[in-house]
N, C-alpha and C positions, 0 to 999 in steps of 0.2 A: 202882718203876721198871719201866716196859714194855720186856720183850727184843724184842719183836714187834716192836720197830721199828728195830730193830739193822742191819736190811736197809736199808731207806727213808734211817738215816743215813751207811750205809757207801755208798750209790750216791752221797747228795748230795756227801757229802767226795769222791767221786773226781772229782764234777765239779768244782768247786773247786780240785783243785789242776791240773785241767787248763786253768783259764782266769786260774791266779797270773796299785795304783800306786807307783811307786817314792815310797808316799807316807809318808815319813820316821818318821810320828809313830808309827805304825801299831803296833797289839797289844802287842808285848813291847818294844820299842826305846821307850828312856827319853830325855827330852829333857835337851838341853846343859845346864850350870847358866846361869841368868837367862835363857835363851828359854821364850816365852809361847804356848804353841796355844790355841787357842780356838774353838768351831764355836757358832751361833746356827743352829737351827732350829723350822722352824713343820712341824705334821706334822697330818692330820687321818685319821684310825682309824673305821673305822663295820663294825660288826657286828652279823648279825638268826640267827645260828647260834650252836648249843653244840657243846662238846665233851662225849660221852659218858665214863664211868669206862672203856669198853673201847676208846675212842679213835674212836667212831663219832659222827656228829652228826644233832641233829635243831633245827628250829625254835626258836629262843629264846622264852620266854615267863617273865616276873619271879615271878609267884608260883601260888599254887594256885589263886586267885580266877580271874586270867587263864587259869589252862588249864581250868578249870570251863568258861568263857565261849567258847574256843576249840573247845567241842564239839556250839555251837550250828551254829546253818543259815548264820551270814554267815562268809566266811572273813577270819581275822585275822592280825593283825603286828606283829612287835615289831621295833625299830628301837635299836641305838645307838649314838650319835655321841659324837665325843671329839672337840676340838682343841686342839694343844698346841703349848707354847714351850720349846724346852728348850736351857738352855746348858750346854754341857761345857767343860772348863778343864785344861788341863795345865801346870806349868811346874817345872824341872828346879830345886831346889835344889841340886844337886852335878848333875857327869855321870853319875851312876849312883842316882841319887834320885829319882823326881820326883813331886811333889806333886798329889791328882786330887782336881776337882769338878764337881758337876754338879747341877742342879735344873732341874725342870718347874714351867710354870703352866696350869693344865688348864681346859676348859670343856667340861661334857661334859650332854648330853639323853637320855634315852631317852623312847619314846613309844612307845604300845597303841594303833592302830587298829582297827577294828572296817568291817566293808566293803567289804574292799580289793577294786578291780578293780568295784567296783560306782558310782552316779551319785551316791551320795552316803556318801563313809564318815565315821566320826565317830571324832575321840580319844577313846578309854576314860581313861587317864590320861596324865599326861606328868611329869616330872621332870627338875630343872633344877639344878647348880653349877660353882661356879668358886673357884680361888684353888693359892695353891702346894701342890704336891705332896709327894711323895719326895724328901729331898737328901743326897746320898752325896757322901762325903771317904776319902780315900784315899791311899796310897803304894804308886809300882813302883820293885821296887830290884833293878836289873843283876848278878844270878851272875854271869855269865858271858857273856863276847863272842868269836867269834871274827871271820876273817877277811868270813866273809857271813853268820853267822848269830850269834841273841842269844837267853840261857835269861835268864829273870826271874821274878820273885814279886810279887806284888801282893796288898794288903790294903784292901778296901774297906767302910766303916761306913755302913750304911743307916739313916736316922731319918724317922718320920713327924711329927716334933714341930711342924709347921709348919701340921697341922689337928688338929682331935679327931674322928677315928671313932665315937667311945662318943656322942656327942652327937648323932649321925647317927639321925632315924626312917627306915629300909631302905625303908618305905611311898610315902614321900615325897621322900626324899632320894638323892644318889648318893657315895659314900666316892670320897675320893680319891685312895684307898690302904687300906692295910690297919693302918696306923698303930703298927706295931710297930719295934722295933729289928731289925738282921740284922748281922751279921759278914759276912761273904765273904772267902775264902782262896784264893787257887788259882795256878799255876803257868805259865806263859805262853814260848813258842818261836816267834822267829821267825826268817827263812831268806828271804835275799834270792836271787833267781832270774839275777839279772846276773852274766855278761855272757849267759849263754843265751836268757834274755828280758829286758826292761825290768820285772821284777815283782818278787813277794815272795809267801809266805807265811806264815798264823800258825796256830798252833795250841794252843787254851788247855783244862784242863780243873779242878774245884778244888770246893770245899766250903763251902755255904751254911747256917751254924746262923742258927734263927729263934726267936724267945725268946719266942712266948706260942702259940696253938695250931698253927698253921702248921707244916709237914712241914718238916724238914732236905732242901736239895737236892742233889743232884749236878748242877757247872753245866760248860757246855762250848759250844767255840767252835770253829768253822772258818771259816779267812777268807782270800783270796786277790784280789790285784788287779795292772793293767798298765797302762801307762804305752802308749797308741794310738797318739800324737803325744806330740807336745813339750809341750801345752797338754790334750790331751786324757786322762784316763784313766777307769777303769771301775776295781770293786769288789762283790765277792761275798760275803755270809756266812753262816754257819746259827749261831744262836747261842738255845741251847736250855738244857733243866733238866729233872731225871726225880726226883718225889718218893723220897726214901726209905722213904715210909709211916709215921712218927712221928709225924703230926698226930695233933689231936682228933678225934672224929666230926663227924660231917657234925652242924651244927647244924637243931633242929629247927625246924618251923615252915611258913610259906607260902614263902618266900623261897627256900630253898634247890632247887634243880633235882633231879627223880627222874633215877637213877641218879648220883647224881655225889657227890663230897665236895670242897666248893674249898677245906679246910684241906691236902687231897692232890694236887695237881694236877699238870702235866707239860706243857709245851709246848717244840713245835718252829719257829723261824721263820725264814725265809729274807728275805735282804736281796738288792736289785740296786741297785746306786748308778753313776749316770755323772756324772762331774765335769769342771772346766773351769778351767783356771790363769790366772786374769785376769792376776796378776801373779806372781813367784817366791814374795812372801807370802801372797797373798789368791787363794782362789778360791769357786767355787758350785758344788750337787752337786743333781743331785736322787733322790730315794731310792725304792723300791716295796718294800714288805713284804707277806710272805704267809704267815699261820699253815699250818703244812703238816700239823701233827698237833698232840695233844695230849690232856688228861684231865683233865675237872672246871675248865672252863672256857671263856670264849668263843674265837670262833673267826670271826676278821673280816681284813680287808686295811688297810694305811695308802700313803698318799703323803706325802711328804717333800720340803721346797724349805730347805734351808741353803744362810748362806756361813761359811768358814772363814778364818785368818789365822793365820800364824806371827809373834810380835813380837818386837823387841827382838834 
């Protein structure tokens, strides 16, 4: 875990709770029994930067061959692109229960040019897959409520069983994940802001065991949103993880990045989402994410266009 950046997240949380939608389903508030949330979104993620082991970045480049070749005369670029579908699912078994799930279907390229900025550049290589990702199940269960605010627990089970990484040539191919199991535990407060503003905020922080080389994390969340209009609201969050340092080593080879270990890794990332209540059930949001920090891993932007519905 980097302190160094203990600053960077104590500013972001204060902006955050200075811009706390009164949107029901939100962090720790558990849904009714037999109501259905559900969100469909399409997101596409493209990144050509690393993140350094000391939080610093430089030029993405996939293995040792390519940075070999990046110290020729033509100047070079790595590029990668991700697009994704991902559905999340909540629905309340009791009023203080509620059932979570969620999976991606992913297509993701990366590509090595050779030339850039010149009349004629050429791919070096390129690398191309698709199919489902990570699918996480889960339960939040209601400690406690009071008159504006809710403490809860949540438990979330991550599996990659839906590809085979091992199967995967690095050379050739791109993982769609890291293909392990995970736990996830952690603690979750929210605090509705009414009647002083139309808003809310949440505040979650909790504990990631990872079951094959992968670091245990410490994960954590800040999140705040307001209600503009009647129809209109906005949403803000930082929703991050700081190794514990319990991984393996950095695996040897061409593949891995100097300076970095991605069995350790750390990211920070910031969301901005403005939403639209088509109906009381049904609305659309669209989303902006920005890696703000992070260690032993990329470091890129996504956009986001989901719609959401509450059912039943």
């Amino acid at each position: 875990m980097n302190y160094a950046r203990l600053s960077t997240i104590t500013a972001i949380a204060a902006t955050l709770l200075l811009c706390a939608a009164t949107q029901l389903w939100a962090g720790a508030w558990t849904m009714p029994q037999g109501k259905l949330y559900t969100r469909l979104a399409y997101s596409e993620y493209e990144s050509n930067r690393y993140f350094n082991e000391n939080g610093t970045t430089h030029d993405y480049s996939p293995n040792e061959a390519f940075k070999a070749l990046s110290r020729g005369t033509l100047p070079r670029e790595f590029d990668y692109d991700e697009q994704t579908w991902s559905f999340y699912s909540e629905y309340g078994l009791i009023d203080n229960l509620t059932l979570i799930g969620s999976f991606d279907y992913k297509e993701a390229e990366w590509t090595y040019q050779a030339g850039i900025g010149t009349s004629s550049p050429t791919v070096d290589k390129t690398a191309k897959t698709s199919g489902l990702a990570d699918i996480n199940l889960g339960l939040r269960y209601r400690l406690l409520q009071t008159q504006s605010g809710v403490l809860s627990l949540q438990a979330l089970y991550k599996t990659g069983e839906a590809y085979d990484e091992k199967d995967k040539d690095m050379g050739t191919d791109i993982q769609l994940g890291d293909g392990q199991d995970d736990f996830d535990l952690r603690i979750q407060y929210g605090q509705s802001l009414y009647p002083l503003i139309p808003g809310y905020c949440n505040v979650e922080a909790g504990y990631r065991w990872r079951t094959q080389e992968y670091s245990d994390q410490f994960r954590y969340l800040l999140e705040a949103g307001v209600d503009i209009t009647s129809a209109l609201y906005a949403r803000t969050k930082l929703d991050g993880y700081a190794s514990f340092g319990n991984g393996d080593d950095a695996p040897d080879g061409k593949y891995t990045e100097i300076d970095s270990n991605p069995y350790e890794s750390d990211l920070g990332k910031l969301e901005l989402t403005l939403g639209y209540k088509i109906t009381s059930q049904f609305s659309v949001e669209a989303s902006y994410f920005n890696e703000l920090y992070g260690a032993s891993t990329t470091k890129g932007e996504t956009w986001s266009l989901a719609i959401a519905a509450t059912l039943f």
